[in-house]
N, C-alpha and C positions, 0 to 999 in steps of 0.2 A: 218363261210362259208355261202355264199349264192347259193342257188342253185336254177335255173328259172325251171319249164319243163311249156311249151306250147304247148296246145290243137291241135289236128286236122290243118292239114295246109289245105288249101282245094286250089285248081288248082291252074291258074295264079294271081285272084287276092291275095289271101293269099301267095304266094309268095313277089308279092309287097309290102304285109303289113312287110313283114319280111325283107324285103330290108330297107322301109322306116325308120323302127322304133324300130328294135332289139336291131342295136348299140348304140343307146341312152340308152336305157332302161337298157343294161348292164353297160353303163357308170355310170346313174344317181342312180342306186340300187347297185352298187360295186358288182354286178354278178361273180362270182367266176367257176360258171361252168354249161350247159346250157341242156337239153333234150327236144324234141319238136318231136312229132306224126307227122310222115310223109306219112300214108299210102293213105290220098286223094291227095298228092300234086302234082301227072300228070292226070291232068284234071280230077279229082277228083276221081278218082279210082287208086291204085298202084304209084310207085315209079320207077319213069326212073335215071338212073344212073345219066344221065345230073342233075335231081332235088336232089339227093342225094348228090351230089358233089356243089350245087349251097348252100346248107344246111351248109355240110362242111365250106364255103367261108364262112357262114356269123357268125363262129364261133359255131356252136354248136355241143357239143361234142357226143353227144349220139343220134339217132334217133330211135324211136320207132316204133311200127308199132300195123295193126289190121288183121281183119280179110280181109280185101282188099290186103294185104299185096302185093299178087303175081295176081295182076290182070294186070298188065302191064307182060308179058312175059318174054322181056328182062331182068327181077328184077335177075329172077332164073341161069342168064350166069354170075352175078357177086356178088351177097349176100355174097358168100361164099369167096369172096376174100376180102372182108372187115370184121373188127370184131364190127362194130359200130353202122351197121344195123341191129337191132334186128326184129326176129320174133316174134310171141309170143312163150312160151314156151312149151303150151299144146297143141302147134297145132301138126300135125298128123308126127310121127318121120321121116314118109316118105319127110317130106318138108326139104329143105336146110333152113344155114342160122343158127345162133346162138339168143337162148333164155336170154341169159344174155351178160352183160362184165363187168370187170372190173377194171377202169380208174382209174389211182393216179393222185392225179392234188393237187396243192399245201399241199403237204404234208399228204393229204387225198386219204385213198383208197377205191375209191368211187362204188356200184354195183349198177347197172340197170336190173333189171327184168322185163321182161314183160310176159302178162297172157290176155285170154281170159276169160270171163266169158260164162255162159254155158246157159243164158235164154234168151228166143227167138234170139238166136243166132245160127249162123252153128257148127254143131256137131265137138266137140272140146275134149278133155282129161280133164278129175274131176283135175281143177286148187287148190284144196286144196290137192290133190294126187302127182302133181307136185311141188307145192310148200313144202311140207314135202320132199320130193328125194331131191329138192334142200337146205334144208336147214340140212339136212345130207353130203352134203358134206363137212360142217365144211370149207367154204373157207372163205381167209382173206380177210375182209374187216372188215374197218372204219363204212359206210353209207352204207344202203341199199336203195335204192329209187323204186317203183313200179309203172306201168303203167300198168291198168288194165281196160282192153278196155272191157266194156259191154253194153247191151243194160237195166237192170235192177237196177233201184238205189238202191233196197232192198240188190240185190246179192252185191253191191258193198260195201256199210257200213257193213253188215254180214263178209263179207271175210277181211276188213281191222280192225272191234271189233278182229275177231278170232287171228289173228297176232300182235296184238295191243302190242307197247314194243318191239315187231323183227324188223317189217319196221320201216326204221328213216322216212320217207316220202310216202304217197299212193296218187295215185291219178288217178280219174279216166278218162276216154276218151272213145268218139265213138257218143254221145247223140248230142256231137257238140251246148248244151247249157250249158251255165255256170250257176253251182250252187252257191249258195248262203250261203254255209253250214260250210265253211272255220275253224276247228275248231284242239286241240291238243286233241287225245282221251285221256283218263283215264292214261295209262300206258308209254302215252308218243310220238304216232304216229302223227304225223302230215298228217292231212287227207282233202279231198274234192271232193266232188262224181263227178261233171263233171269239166274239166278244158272250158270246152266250145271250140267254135271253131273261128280260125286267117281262113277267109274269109268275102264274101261280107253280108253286116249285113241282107239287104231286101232282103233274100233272102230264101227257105229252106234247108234248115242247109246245104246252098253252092251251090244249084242246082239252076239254073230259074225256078220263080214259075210256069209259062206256064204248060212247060211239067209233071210236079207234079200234079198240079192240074187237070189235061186234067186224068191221068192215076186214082186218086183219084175220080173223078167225073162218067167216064164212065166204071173203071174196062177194061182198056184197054192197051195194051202194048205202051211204048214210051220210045225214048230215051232222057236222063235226059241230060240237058246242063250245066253246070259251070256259075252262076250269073253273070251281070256283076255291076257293080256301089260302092256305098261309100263300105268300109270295115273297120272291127273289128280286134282286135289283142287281144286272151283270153290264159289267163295262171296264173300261182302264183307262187310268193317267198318264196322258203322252209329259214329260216334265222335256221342256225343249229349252236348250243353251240360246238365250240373250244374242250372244255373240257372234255365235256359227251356224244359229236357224236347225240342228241337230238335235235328234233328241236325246239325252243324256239319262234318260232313264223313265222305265215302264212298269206300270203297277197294275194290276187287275184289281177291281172293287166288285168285293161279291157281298151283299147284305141280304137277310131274312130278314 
């Protein structure tokens, strides 16, 4: 089984990239079943249902999310009627919206978790707290796969060694650049600290540099605009053994 998860979608144009180039990409790698971060992709903050449903269309089964999660408002009138938008799972119980699911898809019953990390990030629940609760509840699945949005590459190899052999797949999101570290740990995880991010490549990490740099220079408030120009398509193929539920090997997909 293959399984794709892609980085960060960021506004319009990373929508385009995913319009352009997904279907191929699942055609020409025999893609079996798809997960991709969706918490920039209405204009680069949150998830409007239309982009949730535009995700839907282009085949992908799972969408993940960050700490933007519910920055578009409308998010919160309908999370909870779908079970395929995830939260993360340590966000505050008070939020809607479901922390995991669980998809069977070719004969495989596939789980997605997603998790916050806790450094320089918004105060969030001890995701190794949550992830032991969740994995007491002994449920069934095949595949586990994880999306584990932080801001620290330390927290994220730490928390994927500690699991190393539970997750079939980690991976992680939010840095919105792709690492280069693509590797199977010790015990069997297939791992990669940033999936990077599907938007515009001249860009920071999806914003116009303008207003970035204007707020970075004088310490001044500004509103950040969505890039416009060439764009990137970042993610990787988890390729997982048939037999052992393991993954047997990891590719990074970086297209312009």
């Amino acid at each position: 089984m293959n399984i794709l998860m892609l980085g960060d979608i960021y506004a319009k144009p990373g929508r385009d990239a995913i319009a352009k180039n997904l279907k191929q990409i699942i055609k020409e790698n025999h893609i079996d079943f798809v997960i991709a971060n969706g918490e920039n992709i209405s204009h680069g903050k949150g998830i409007k249902y239309e982009h949730y449903k535009f995700l839907k269309d282009m085949s992908i089964d799972v969408v993940t999310s960050g700490n933007h999660i519910f920055k578009q408002s409308t998010t919160l009138e309908f999370i909870d009627d779908v079970n395929d938008l995830l939260k993360p799972a340590n966000m505050s119980s008070y939020t809607p919206g479901p922390g995991f699911v669980i998809v069977e898809k070719n004969n495989k019953k596939i789980c997605v978790l997603n998790l916050l990390g806790q450094t320089f990030m918004e105060p969030c629940n001890n995701p190794y707290e949550i992830m032991d609760a969740f994995l007491e509840f002994a449920l069934d699945y095949d595949i586990l796969m994880v999306d584990f949005h932080a801001e620290a590459s330390a927290e994220k190899i730490a928390f994927a060694l500690y699991y190393d052999g539970i997750i079939t797949g980690f991976a992680g999101t939010h840095t919105h650049v792709q690492t280069a570290d693509e590797r199977i740990l010790p015990k069997g995880t297939g791992f990669i600290t940033d999936l990077g991010m599907t938007g515009v490549i001249n860009s920071v990490i999806g914003a116009n540099p303008k207003e970035v740099i204007f707020k970075e220079r004088t310490q001044l408030p500004a509103r950040f605009k969505p890039a416009e120009g060439a764009t990137q398509l970042c993610g990787s193929i988890f390729e997982i053994n048939e037999l052992t539920n393991k993954v047997s090997m990891i590719k990074r997909i970086f297209l312009k």
